[in-house]
Backbone bond lengths (Angstrom), bond angles and torsions (degrees), N, CA, C in turn:
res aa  C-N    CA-C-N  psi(-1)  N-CA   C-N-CA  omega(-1)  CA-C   N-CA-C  phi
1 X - - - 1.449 - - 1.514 111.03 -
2 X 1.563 116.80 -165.62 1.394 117.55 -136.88 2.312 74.19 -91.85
3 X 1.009 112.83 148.97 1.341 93.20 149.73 1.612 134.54 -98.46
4 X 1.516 99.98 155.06 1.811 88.62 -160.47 1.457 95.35 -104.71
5 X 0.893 128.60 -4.60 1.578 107.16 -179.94 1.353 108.73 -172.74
6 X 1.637 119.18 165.16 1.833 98.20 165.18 1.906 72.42 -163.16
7 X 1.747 81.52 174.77 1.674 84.24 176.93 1.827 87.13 -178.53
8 X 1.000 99.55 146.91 1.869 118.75 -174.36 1.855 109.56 135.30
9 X 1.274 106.65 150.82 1.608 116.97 167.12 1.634 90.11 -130.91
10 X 1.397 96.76 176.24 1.983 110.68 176.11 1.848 74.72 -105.15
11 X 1.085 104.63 142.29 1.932 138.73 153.57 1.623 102.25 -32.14
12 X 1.037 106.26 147.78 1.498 101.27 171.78 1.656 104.89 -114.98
13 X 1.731 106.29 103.01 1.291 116.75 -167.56 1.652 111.13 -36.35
14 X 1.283 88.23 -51.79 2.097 90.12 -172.07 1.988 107.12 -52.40
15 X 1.599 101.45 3.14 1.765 70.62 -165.00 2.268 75.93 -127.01
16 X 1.078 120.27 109.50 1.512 112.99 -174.04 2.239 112.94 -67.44
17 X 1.351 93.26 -11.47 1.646 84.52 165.95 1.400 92.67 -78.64
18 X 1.505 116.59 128.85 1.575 129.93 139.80 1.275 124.00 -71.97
19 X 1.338 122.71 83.08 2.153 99.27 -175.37 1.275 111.64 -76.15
20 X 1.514 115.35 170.48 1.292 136.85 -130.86 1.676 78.47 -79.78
21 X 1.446 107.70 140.56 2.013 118.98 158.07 1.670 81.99 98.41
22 X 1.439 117.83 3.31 1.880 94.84 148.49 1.283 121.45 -105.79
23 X 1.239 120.91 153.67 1.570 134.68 -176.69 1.497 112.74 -114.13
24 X 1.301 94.97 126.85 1.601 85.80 164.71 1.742 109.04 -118.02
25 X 1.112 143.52 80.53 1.185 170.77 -142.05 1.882 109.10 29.61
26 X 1.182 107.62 78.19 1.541 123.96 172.95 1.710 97.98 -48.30
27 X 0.877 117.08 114.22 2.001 135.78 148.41 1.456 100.72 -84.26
28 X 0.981 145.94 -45.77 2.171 112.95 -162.64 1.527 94.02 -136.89
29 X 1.083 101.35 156.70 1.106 118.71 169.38 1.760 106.41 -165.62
30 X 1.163 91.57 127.95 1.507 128.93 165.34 1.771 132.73 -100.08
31 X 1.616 113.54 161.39 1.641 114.10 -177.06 1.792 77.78 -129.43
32 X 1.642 86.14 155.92 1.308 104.85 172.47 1.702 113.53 -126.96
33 X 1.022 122.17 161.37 1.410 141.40 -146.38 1.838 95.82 -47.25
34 X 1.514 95.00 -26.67 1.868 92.81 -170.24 1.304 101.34 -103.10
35 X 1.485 115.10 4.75 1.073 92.93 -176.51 1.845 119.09 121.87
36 X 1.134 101.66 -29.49 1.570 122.14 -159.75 1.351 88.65 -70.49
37 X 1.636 119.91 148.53 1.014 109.32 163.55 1.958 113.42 -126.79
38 X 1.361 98.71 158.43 1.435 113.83 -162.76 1.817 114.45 -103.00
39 X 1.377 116.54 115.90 1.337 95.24 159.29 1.524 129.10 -124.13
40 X 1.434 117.10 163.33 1.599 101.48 170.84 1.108 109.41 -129.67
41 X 1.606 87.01 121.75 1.630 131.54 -146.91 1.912 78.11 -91.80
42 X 1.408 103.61 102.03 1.639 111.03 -164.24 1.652 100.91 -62.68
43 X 1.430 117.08 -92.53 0.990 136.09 156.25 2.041 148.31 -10.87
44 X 1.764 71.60 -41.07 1.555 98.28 154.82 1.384 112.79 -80.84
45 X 1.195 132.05 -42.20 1.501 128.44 154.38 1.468 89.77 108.79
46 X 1.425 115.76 23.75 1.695 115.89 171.63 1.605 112.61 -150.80
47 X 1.583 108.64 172.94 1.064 108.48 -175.81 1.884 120.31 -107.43
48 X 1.052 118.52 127.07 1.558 94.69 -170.63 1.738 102.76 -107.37
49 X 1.466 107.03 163.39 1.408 100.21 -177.35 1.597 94.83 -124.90
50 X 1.168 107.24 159.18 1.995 132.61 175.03 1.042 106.54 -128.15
51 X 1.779 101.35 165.20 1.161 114.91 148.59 1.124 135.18 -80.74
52 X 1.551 147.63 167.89 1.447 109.89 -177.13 1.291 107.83 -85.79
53 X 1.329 146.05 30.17 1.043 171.61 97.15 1.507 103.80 -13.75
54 X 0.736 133.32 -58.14 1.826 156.50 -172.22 1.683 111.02 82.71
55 X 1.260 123.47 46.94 1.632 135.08 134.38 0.934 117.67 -68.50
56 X 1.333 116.76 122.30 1.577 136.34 167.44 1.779 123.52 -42.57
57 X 0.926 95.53 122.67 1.693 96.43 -165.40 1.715 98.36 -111.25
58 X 1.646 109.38 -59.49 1.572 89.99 170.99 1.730 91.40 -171.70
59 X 1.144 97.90 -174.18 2.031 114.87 -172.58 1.016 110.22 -149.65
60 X 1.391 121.16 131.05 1.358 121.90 170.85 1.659 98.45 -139.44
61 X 1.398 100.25 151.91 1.200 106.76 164.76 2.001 111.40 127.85
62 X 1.156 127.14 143.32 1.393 126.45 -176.90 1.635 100.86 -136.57
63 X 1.463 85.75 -170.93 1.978 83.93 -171.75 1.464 87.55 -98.26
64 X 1.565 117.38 156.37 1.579 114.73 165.03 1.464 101.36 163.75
65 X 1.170 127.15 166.66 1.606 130.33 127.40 1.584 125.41 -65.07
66 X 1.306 107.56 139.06 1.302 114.92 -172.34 2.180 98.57 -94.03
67 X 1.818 102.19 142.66 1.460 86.02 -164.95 1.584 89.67 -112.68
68 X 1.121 140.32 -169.74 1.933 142.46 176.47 1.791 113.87 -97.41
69 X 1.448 94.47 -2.16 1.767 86.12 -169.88 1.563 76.67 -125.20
70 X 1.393 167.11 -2.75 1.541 145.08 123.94 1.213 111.93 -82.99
71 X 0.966 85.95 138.33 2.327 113.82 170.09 0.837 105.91 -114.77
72 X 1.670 132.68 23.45 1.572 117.56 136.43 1.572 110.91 -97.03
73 X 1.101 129.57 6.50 1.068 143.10 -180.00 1.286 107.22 -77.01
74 X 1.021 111.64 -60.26 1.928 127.18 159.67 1.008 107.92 15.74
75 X 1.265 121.98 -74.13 1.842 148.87 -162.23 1.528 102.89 -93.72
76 X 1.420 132.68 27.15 1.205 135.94 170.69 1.252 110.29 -97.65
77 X 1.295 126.41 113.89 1.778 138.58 171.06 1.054 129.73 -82.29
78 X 1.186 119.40 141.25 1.689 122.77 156.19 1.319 110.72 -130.16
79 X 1.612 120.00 91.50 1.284 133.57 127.81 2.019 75.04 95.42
80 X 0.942 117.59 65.63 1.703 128.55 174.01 1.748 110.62 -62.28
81 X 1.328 111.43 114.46 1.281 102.40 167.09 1.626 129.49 -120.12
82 X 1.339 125.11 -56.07 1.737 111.94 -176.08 1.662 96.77 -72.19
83 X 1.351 111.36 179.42 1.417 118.02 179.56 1.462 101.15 -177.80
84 X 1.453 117.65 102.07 1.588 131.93 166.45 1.808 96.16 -118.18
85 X 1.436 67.09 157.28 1.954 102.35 174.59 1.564 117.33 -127.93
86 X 1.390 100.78 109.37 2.028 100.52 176.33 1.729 110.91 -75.39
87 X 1.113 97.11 163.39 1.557 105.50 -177.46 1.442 117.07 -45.60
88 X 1.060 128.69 -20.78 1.525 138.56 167.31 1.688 118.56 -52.90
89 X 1.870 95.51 -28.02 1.271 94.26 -155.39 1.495 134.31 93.33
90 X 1.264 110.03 -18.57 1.341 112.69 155.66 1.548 130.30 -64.38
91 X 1.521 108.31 121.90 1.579 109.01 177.79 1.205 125.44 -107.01
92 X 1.628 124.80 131.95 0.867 135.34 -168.66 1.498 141.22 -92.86
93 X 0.777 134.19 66.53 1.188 132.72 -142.47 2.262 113.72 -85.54
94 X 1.485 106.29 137.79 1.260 112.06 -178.67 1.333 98.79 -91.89
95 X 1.745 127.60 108.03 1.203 124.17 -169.51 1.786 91.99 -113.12
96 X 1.510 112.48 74.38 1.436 142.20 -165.72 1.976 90.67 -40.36
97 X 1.575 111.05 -72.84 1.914 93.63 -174.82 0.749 90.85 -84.26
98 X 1.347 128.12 68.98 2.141 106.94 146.29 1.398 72.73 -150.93
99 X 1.511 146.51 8.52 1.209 134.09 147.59 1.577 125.31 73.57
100 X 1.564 102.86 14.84 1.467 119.99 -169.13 1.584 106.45 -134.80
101 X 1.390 106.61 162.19 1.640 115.63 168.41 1.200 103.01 -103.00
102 X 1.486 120.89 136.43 1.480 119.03 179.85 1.492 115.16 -133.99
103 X 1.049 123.45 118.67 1.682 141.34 -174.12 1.240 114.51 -64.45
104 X 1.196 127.70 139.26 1.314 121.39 154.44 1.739 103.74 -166.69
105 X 1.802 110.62 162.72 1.378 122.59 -178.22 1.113 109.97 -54.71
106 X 1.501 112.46 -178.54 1.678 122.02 170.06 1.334 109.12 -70.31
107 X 1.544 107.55 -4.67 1.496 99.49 -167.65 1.807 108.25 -114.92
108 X 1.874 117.25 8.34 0.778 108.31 155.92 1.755 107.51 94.11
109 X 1.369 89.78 8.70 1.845 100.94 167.06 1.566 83.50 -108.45
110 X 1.914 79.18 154.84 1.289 108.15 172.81 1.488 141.60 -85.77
111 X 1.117 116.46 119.05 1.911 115.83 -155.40 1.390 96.35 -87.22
112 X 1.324 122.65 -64.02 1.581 122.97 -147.14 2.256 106.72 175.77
113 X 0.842 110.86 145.40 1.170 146.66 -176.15 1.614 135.34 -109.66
114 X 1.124 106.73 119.19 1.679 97.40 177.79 1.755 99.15 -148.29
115 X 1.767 102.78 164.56 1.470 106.83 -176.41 1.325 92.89 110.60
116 X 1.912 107.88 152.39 1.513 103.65 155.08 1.329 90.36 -165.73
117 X 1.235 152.73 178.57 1.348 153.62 166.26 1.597 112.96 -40.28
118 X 0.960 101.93 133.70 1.890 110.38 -176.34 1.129 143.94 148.47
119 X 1.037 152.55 127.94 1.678 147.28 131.19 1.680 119.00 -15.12
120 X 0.800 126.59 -11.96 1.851 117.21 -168.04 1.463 89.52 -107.86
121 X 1.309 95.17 164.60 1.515 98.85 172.65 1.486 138.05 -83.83
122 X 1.597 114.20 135.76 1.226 126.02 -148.71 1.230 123.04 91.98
123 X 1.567 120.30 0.03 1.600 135.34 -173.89 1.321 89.58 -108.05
124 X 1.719 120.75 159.50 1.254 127.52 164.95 1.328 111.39 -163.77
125 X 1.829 114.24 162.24 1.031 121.13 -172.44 1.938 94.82 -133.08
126 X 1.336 90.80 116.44 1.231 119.85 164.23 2.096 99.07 60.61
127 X 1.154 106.01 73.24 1.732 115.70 -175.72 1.721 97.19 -82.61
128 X 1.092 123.91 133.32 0.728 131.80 -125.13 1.984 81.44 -139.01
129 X 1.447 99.72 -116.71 1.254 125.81 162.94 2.073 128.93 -42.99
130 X 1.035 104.42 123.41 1.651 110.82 176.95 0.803 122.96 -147.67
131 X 1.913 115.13 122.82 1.495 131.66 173.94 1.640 123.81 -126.04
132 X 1.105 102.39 159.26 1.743 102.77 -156.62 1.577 88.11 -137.37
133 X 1.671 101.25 120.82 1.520 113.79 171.55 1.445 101.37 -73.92
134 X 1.590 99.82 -179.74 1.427 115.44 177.13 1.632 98.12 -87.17
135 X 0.967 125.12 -4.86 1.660 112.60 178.78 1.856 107.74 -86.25
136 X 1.677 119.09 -14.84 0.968 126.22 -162.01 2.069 120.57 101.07
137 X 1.420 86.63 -6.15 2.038 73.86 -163.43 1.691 78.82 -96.73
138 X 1.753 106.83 156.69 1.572 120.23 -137.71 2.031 81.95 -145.66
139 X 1.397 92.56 129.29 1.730 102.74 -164.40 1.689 92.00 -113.24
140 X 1.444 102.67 156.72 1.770 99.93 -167.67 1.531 73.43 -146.70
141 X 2.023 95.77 133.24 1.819 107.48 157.91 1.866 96.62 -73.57
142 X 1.326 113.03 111.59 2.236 101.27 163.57 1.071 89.63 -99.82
143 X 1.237 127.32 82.66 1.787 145.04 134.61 1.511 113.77 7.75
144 X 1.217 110.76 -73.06 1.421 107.55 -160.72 1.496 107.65 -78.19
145 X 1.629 111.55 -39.26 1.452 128.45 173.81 1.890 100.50 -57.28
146 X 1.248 115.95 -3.07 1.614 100.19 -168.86 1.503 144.22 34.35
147 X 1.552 105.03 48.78 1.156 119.14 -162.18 1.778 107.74 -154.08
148 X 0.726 124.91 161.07 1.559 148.05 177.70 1.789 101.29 -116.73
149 X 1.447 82.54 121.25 1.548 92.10 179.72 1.800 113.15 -131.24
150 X 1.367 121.24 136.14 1.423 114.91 -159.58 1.295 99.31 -116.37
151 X 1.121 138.39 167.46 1.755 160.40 -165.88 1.159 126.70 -149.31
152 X 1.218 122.33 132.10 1.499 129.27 -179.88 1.252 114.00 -132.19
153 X 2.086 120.34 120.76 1.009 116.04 -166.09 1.680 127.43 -59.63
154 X 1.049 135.97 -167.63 1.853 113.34 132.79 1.344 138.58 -96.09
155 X 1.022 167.27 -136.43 1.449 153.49 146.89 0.960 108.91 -17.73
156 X 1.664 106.50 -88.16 1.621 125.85 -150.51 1.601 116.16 -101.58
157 X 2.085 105.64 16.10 1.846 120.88 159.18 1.666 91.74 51.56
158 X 1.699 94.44 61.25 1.780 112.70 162.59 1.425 117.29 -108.75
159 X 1.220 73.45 -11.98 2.290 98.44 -164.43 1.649 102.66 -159.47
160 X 1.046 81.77 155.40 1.573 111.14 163.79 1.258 131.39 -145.77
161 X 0.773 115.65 141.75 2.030 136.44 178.20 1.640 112.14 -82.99
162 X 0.997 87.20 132.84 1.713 94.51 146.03 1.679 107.07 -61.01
163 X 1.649 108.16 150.42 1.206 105.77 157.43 1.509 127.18 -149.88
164 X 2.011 92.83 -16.48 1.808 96.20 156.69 1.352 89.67 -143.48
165 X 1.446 97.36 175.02 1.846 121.52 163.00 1.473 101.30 -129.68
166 X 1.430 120.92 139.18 1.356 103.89 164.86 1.804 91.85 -148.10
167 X 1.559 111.41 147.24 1.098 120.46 -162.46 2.040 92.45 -81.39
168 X 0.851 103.10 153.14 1.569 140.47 179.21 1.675 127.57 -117.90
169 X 1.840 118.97 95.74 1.510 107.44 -161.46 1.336 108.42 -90.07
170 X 1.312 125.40 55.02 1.271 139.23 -157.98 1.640 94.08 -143.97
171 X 1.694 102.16 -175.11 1.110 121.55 176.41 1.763 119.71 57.95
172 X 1.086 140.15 64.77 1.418 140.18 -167.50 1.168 117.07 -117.38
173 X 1.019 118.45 -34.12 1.628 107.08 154.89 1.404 124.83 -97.36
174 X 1.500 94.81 -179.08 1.515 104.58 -169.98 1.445 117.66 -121.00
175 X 1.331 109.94 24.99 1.384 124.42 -179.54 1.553 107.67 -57.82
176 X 0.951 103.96 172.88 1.886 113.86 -179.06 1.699 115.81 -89.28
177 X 1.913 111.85 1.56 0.851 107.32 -158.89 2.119 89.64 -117.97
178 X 1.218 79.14 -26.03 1.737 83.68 165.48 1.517 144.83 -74.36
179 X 1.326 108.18 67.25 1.017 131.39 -137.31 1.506 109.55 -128.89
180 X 1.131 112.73 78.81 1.805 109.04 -160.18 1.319 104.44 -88.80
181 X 1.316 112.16 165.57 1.672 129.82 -171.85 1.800 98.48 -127.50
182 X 1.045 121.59 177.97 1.407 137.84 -168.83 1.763 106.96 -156.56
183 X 1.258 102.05 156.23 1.129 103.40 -165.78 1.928 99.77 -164.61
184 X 1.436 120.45 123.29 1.392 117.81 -169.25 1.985 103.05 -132.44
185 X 1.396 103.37 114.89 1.540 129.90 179.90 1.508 108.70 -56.43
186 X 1.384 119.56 154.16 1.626 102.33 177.40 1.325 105.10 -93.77
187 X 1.586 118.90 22.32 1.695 95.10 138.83 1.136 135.48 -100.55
188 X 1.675 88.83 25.52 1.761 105.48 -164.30 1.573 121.03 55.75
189 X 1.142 123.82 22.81 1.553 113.53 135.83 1.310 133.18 -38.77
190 X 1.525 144.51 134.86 1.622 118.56 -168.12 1.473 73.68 -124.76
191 X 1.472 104.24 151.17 1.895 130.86 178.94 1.509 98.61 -145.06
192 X 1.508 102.97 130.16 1.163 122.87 -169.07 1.680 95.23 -122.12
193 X 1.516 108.51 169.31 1.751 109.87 149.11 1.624 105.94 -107.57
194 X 1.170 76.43 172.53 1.747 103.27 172.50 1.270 101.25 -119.17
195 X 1.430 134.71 79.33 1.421 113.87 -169.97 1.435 126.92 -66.10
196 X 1.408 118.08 -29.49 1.899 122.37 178.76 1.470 85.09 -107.90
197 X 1.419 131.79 47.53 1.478 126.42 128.79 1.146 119.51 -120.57
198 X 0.934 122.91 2.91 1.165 137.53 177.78 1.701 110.83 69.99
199 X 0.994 116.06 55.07 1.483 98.16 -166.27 1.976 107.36 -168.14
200 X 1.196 100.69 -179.21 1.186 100.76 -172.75 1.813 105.90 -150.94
201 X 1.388 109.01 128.40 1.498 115.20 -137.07 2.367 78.33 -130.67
202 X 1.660 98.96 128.63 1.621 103.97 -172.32 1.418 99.08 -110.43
203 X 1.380 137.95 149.39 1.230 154.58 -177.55 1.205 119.14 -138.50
204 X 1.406 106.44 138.81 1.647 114.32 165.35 1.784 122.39 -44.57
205 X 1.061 122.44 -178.46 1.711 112.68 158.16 1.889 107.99 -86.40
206 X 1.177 101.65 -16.32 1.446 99.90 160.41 1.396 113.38 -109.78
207 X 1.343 127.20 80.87 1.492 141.05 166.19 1.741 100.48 33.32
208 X 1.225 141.78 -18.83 1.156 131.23 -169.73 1.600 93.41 -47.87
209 X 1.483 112.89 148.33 1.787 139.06 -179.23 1.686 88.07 -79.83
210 X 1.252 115.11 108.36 1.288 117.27 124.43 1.281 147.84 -76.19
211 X 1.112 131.34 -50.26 1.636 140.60 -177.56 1.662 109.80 -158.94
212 X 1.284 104.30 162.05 1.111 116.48 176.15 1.598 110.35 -133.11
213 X 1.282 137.30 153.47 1.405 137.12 144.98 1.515 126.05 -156.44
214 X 0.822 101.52 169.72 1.885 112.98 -165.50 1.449 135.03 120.33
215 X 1.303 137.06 157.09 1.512 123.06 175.64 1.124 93.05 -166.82
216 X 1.370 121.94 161.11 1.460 128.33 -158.83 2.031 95.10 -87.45
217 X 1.779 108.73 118.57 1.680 111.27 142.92 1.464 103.97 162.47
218 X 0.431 122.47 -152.02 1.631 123.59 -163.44 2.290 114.03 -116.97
219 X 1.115 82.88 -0.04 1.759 92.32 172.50 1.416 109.21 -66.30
220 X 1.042 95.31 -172.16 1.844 104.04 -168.20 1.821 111.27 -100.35
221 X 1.639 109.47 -6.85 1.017 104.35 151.91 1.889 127.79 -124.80
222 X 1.504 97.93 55.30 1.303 113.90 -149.33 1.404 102.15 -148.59
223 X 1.278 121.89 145.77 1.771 123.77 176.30 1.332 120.36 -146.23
224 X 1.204 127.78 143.79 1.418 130.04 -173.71 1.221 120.16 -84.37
225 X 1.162 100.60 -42.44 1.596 90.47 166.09 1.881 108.34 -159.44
226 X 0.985 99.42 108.51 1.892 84.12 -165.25 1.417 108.66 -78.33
227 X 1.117 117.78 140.61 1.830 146.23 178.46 1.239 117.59 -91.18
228 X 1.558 106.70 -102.54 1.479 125.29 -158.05 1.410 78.48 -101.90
229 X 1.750 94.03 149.36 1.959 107.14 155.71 1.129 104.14 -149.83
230 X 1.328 119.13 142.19 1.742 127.73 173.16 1.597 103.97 -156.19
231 X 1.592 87.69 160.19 1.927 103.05 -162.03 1.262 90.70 -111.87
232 X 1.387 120.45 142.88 1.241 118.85 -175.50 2.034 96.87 -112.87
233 X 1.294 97.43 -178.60 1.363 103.58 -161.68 1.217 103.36 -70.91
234 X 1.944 136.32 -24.72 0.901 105.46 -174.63 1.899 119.30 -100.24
235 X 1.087 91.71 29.55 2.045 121.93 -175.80 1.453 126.90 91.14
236 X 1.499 103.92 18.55 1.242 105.92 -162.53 1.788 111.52 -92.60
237 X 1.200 130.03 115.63 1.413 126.53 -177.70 1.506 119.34 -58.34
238 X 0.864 146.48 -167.81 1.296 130.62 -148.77 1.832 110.58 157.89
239 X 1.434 113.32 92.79 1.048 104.34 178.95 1.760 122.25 -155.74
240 X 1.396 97.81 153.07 1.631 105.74 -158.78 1.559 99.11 -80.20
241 X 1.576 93.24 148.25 1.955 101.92 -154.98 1.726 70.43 -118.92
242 X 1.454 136.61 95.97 1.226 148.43 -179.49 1.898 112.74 -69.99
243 X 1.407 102.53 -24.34 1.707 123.56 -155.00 1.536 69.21 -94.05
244 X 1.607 144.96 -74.72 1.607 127.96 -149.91 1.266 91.37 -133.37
245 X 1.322 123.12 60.70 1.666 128.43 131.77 1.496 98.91 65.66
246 X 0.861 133.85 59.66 1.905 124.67 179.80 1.670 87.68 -166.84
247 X 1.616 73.78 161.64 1.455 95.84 173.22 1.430 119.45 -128.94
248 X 1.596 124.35 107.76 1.240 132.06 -154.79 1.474 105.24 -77.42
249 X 1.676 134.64 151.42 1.360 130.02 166.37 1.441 119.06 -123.68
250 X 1.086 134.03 130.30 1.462 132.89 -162.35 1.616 103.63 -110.88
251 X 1.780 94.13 142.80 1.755 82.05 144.05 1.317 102.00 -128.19
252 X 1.442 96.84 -179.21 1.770 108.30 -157.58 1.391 90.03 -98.48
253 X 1.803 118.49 153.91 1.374 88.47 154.07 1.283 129.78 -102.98
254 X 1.431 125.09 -163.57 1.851 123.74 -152.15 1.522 86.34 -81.24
């Protein structure tokens, strides 16, 4: 179709300020409740926000580890990739080497944090992907851990819990291209990719296996390498075929 809009430049290496509407290879992008839209500006090691218009609204974020005794540290990245927003407006960001999910307002202050290096639950290795139901509980691809792990805020979304793990027969390498995204339906189904399986594998909100589909080539029931996936409101899956430039759309069946 016709395209309606686009907006980004690449940084101009020789000059190290990036201003806001450059990318240096953006992975997620998200809309927020008004509309606003979110990206994580990977590489840049921050997140920038638009209008859905695509005017620059604001950026936060630097390259770093974040430490527990500074809270400007908070907003310190390493190489940031998924990025959802729950109905609250809170955005979430997968800050993949710093191995944590990190919260913050529409306005880009910092709420709260969870994750740390690990195997146990609420620990992760290399999180990748993040989605936030309409009930509030917030699903993370932990990539290397091969598993899908879910969260539940507390009251007043200061903290969060672990609240499942469920193993994942996907994800086996560690290539730069394996890099899965997540994606959760408002009947709370969670759909992930398999990106070097080519495929895209649907789940209960309790990890139970629903379906699977995909196979490696460029046909119409076939993908090169799957990326991004998201469900749109009227149930339709939706996902970026990264290996031959398209973006595939599914329906489920009844």
């Amino acid at each position: 179709g016709p395209l309606f809009q686009e907006w980004g430049t690449f940084p101009d290496t020789a000059n190290l300020d990036a201003p806001a509407g450059t990318f240096n290879e953006p992975w997620g992008v998200a809309v927020g409740p008004d509309g606003s839209v979110y990206v994580a500006d990977t590489w840049n090691h921050r997140v920038q926000k638009f209008t859905e218009d695509g005017e620059p609204v604001t950026t936060w974020g630097q390259y770093g580890q974040p430490f527990p005794e500074d809270p400007a540290s908070k907003s310190y990245f390493w190489g940031p990739r998924g990025i959802a927003v729950d109905s609250q407006g809170r955005v979430f960001i997968a800050d993949t080497g710093n191995k944590r999910i990190a919260v913050f307002d529409e306005e880009g202050n910092f709420l709260t944090e969870f994750g740390t290096a690990g195997l146990d639950p609420g620990q992760f290795d290399e999180p990748v992907g993040v989605a936030a139901a309409t009930d509030g509980t917030v699903y993370v691809t932990d990539t290397w851990n091969q598993r899908i792990q879910s969260f539940t805020p507390n009251e007043d979304g200061s903290q969060y819990f672990p609240l499942q793990q469920w193993e994942v027969n996907a994800w086996f390498g560690q290539s730069l291209e394996n890099k899965p995204f997540i994606a959760v339906s408002e009947d709370k189904h969670v759909f992930i990719t398999d990106p070097e399986g080519y495929r895209v594998i649907e789940f209960t909100e309790n990890g139970e296996f629903v379906r699977t589909w995909g196979d490696f080539g460029n046909g119409p029931d076939q993908i090169g390498l799957a990326a991004g996936v998201a469900v749109d409101p009227a149930g339709f899956v939706w996902v970026t075929d990264a290996g031959n430039q398209r973006i595939l759309r599914y329906t489920l069946p009844e």
